[in-house]
C-alpha positions as CSV (number, residue, x, y, z in Angstrom):
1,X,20.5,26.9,171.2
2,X,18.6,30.4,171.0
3,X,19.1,33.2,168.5
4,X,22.0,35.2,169.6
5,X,23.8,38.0,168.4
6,X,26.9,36.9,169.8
7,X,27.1,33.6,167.7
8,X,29.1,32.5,165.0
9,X,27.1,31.8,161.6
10,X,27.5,30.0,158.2
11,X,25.5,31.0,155.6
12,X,24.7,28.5,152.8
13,X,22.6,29.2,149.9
14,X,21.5,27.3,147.0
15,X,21.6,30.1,144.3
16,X,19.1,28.4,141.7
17,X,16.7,27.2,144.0
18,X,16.3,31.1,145.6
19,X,16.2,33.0,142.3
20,X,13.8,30.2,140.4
21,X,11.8,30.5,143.5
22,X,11.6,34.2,143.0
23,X,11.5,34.1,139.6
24,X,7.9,32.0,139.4
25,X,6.9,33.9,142.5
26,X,6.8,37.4,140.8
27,X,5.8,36.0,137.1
28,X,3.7,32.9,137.8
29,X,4.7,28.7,138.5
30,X,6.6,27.6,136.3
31,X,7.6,30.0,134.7
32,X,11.2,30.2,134.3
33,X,11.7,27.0,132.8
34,X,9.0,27.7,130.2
35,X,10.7,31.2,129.5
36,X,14.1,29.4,129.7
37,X,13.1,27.4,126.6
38,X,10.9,29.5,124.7
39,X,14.2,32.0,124.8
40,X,16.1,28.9,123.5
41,X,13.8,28.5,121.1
42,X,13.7,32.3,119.9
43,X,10.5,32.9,120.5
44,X,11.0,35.0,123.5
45,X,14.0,37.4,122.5
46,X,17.2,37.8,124.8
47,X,15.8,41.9,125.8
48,X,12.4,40.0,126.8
49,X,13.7,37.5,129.1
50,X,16.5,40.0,130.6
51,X,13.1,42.1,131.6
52,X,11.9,39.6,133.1
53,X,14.7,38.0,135.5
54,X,15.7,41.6,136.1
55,X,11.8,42.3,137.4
56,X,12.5,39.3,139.7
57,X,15.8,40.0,141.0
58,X,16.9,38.6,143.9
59,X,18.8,41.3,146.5
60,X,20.7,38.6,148.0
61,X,22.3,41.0,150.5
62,X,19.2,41.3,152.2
63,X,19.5,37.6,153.3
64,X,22.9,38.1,154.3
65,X,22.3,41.1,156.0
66,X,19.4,39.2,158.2
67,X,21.7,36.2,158.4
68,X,24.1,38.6,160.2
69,X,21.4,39.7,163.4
70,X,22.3,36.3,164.4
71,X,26.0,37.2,165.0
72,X,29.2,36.8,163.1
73,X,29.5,35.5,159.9
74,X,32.2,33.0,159.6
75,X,31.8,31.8,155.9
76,X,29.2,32.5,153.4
77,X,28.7,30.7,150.4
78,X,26.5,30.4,147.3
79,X,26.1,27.1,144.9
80,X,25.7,27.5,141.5
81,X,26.8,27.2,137.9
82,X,28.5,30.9,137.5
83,X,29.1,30.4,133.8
84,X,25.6,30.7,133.0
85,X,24.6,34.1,131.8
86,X,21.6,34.1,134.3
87,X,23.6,33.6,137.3
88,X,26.7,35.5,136.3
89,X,24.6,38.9,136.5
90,X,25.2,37.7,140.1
91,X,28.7,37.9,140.4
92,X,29.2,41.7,141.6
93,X,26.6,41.4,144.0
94,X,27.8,38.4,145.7
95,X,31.5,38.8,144.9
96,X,30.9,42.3,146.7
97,X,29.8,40.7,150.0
98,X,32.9,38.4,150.4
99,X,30.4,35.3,149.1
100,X,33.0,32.4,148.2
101,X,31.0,31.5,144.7
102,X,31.1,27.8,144.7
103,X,31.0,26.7,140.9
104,X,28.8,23.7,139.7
105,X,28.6,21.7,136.0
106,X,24.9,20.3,135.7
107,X,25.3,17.1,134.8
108,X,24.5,16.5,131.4
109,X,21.6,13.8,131.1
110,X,19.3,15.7,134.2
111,X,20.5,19.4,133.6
112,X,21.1,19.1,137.6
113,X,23.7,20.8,139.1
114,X,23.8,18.9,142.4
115,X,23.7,21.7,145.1
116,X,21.9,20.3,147.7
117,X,24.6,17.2,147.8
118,X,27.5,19.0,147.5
119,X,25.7,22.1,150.2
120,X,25.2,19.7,152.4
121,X,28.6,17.7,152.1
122,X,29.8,21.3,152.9
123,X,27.8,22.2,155.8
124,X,28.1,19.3,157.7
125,X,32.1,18.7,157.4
126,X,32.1,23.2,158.3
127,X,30.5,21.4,161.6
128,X,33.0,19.5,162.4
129,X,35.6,21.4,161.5
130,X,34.5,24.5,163.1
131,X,33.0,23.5,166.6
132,X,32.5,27.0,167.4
133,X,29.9,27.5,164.9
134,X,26.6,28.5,166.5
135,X,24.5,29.0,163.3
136,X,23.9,27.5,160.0
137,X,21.3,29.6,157.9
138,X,20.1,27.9,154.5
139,X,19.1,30.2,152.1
140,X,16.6,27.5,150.2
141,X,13.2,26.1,150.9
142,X,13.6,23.0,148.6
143,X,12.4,19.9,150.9
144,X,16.1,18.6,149.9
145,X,17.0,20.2,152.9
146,X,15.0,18.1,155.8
147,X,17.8,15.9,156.7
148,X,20.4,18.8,156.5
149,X,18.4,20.8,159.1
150,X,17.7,17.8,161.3
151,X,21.1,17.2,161.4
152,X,22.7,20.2,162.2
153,X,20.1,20.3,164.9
154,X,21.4,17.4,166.6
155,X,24.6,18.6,166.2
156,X,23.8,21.6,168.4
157,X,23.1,24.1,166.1
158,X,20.3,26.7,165.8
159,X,19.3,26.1,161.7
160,X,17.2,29.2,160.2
161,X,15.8,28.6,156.7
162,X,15.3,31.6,154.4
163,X,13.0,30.8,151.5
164,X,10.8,32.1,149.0
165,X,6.7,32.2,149.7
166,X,4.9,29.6,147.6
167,X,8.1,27.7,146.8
168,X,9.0,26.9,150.5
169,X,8.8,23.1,152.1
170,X,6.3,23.2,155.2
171,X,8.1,19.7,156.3
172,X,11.5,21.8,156.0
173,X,9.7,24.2,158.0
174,X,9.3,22.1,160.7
175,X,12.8,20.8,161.1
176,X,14.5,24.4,161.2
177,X,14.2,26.5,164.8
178,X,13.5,29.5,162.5
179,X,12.0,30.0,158.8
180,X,11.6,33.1,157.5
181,X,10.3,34.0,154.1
182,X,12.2,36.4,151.5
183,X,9.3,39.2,151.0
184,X,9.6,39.4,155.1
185,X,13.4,40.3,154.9
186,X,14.1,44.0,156.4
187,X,15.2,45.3,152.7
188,X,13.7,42.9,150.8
189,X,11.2,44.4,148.3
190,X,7.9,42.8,148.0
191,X,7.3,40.8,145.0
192,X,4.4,41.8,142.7
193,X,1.4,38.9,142.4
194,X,1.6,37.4,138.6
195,X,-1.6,38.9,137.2
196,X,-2.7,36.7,133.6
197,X,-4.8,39.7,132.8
198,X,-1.3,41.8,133.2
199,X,0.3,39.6,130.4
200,X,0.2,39.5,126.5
201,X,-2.8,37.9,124.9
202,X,-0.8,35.9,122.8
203,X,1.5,35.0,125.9
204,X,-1.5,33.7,127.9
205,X,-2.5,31.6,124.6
206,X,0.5,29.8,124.4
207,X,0.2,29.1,128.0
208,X,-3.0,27.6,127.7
209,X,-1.8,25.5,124.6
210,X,1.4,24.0,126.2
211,X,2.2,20.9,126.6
212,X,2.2,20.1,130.6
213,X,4.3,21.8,132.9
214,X,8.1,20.4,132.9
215,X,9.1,19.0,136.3
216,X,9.9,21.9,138.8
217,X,13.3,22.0,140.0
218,X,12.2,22.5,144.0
219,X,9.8,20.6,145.5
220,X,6.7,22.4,146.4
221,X,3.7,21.7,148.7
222,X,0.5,20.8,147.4
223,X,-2.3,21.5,150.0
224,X,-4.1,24.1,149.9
225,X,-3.4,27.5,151.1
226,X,-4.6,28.3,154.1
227,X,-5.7,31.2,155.7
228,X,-2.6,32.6,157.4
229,X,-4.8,34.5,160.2
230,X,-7.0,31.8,161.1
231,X,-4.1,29.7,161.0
232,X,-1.8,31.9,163.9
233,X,-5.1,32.3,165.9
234,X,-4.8,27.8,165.5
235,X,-0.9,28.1,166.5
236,X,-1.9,30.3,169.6
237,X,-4.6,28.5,170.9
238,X,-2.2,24.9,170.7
239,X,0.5,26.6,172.4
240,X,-1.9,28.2,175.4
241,X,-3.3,24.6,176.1
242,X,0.1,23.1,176.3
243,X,1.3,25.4,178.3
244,X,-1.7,25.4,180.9
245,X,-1.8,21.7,180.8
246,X,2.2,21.6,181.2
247,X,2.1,23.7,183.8
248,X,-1.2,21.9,186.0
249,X,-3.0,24.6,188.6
250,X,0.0,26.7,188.8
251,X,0.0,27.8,184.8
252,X,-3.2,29.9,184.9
253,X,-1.2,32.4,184.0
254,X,1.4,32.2,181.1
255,X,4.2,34.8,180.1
256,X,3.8,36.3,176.4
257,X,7.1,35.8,175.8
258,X,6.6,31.9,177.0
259,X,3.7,31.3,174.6
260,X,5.4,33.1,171.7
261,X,8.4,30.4,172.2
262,X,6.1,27.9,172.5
263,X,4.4,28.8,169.1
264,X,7.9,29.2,167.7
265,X,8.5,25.1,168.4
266,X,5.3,24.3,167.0
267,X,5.6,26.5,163.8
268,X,9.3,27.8,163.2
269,X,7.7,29.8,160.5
270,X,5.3,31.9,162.8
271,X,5.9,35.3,162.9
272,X,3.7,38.0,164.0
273,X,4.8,40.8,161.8
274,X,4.1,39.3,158.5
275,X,1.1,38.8,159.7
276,X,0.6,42.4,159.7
277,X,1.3,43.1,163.6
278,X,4.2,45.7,165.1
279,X,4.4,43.1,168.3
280,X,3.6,40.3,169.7
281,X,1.2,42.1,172.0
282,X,-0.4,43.8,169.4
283,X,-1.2,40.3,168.1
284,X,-2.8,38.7,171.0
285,X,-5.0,42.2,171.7
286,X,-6.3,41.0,168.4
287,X,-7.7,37.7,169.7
288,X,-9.5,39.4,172.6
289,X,-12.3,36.8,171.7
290,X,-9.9,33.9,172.8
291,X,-7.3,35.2,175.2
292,X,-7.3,37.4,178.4
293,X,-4.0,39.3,179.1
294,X,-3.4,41.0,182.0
295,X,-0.6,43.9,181.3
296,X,-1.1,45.4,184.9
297,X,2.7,44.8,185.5
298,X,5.9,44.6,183.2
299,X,5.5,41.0,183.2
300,X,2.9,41.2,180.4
301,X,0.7,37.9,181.5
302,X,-1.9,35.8,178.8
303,X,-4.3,33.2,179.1
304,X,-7.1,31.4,177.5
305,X,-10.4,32.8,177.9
306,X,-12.9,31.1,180.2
């Protein structure tokens, strides 16, 4: 099913895994549980910590608001425990966008709350019970989420995945149509890179001394980062050969639009403006060295280059 603006969408969003996400994203890996206890402990006061979640405050409007290009939003929800201070800051915001707030109790022995059961429990009975619904948009890029995605795919549904860069499943990734990342919202604002030479001395001491890292609370990828250019100009040249070879002697020429799908399948999270280009045109001009386009018509044309 493509992206339409005349569809009917539910929005799901698993509030702790988004705003720890951010949280570590704009202050370092890790962080937020280690600020979480040392502000337990007292040795980072209630002002310091409030400086620090507000710094990495999540404008969860923004997703909705993206969520909406789609079409109409039939029910929105967000998964959390709102009794805790940190997420009750929340309220207004979400509360003010007709968000149904769905309240959790972490279970005592694993301090869990259980979202990603009781979000998908959710989402999949919604597509039953609402046949009509077109989209399902998960804002979370916890790994928790494969068989979700996968599912609501078979069930007919076009599944777009809003996560947070760094903190985002690649194997999620890969089972959604769409993935887009939370800095790449329209309205989102950029988070700032953790800089250690931007944080107290004594700060990056204790860091240093600590006992190892507690477990994270979403799963995250461990390969290396790769370099997202040389990466796309990978994606593009995959995505020519399959269509030329799909195609036999009559796919010489392919239409940009047709190899932009194509890429799409291959890497849901592709997209060529975070890559720092207005259009897709603008990003295949860039790899004169491996494609030819021919744009002598308004059926703008591409191929590999001989």
């Amino acid at each position: 099913m493509p992206a339409s603006s005349d569809g009917r969408v539910a929005v799901y969003i698993d509030f702790d895994n988004i705003v720890i996400s951010r949280y570590d994203e704009v202050h370092g890996r890790g962080d937020f549980q280690r600020d979480r206890q040392r502000a337990a402990a007292g040795s980072l006061s209630e002002a310091e910590f409030a400086e620090r979640l507000e710094a990495a405050t999540v404008d969860l409007g923004a997703a909705i608001d993206f969520a909406s290009s789609f079409g109409t939003l039939v029910l929105t929800r967000a998964y959390a425990d709102w009794s805790a201070p940190v997420n009750a800051r929340y309220r207004g915001q979400l509360v003010g966008r007709a968000v149904d707030l769905v309240q959790l109790f972490p279970a005592a022995a694993y301090g869990k709350n259980g979202a990603d059961i009781r979000l998908a429990v959710d989402a999949v009975e919604d597509m039953f019970r609402l046949p009509d619904l077109t989209h399902v948009v998960i804002v979370a890029g916890d790994s928790d989420y494969i068989a979700l995605a996968q599912r609501c795919k078979r069930l007919g549904r076009y599944v777009v995945a809003v996560g947070v860069a760094g903190s985002t499943s690649r194997a999620l990734a890969a089972a959604c149509d769409e993935l887009v990342t939370y800095d790449a919202l329209p309205g989102a604002k950029e988070a700032p890179r953790p800089s250690e030479d931007a944080e107290p001395k004594g700060r990056r001491r204790a860091k240093r001394a600590a006992s190892p890292e507690p477990e994270q609370p979403q799963q995250q990828d461990d390969e290396e980062d790769e370099d997202p250019q040389a990466s796309a100009t990978a994606l593009l040249t995959r995505a020519l050969r399959l269509g030329h070879d799909r195609g036999g002697d009559d796919a010489d020429w392919l239409h940009n639009s047709q190899v932009k799908e194509q890429m799409k399948r291959l890497d849901p999270s592709f997209s060529e403006r975070r890559l720092g280009y207005r259009s897709f045109s603008d990003f295949l001009r860039s790899r004169g060295d491996l494609v030819e386009l021919d744009e002598s018509s308004t059926a703008r044309l591409v191929r590999l280059s001989a």
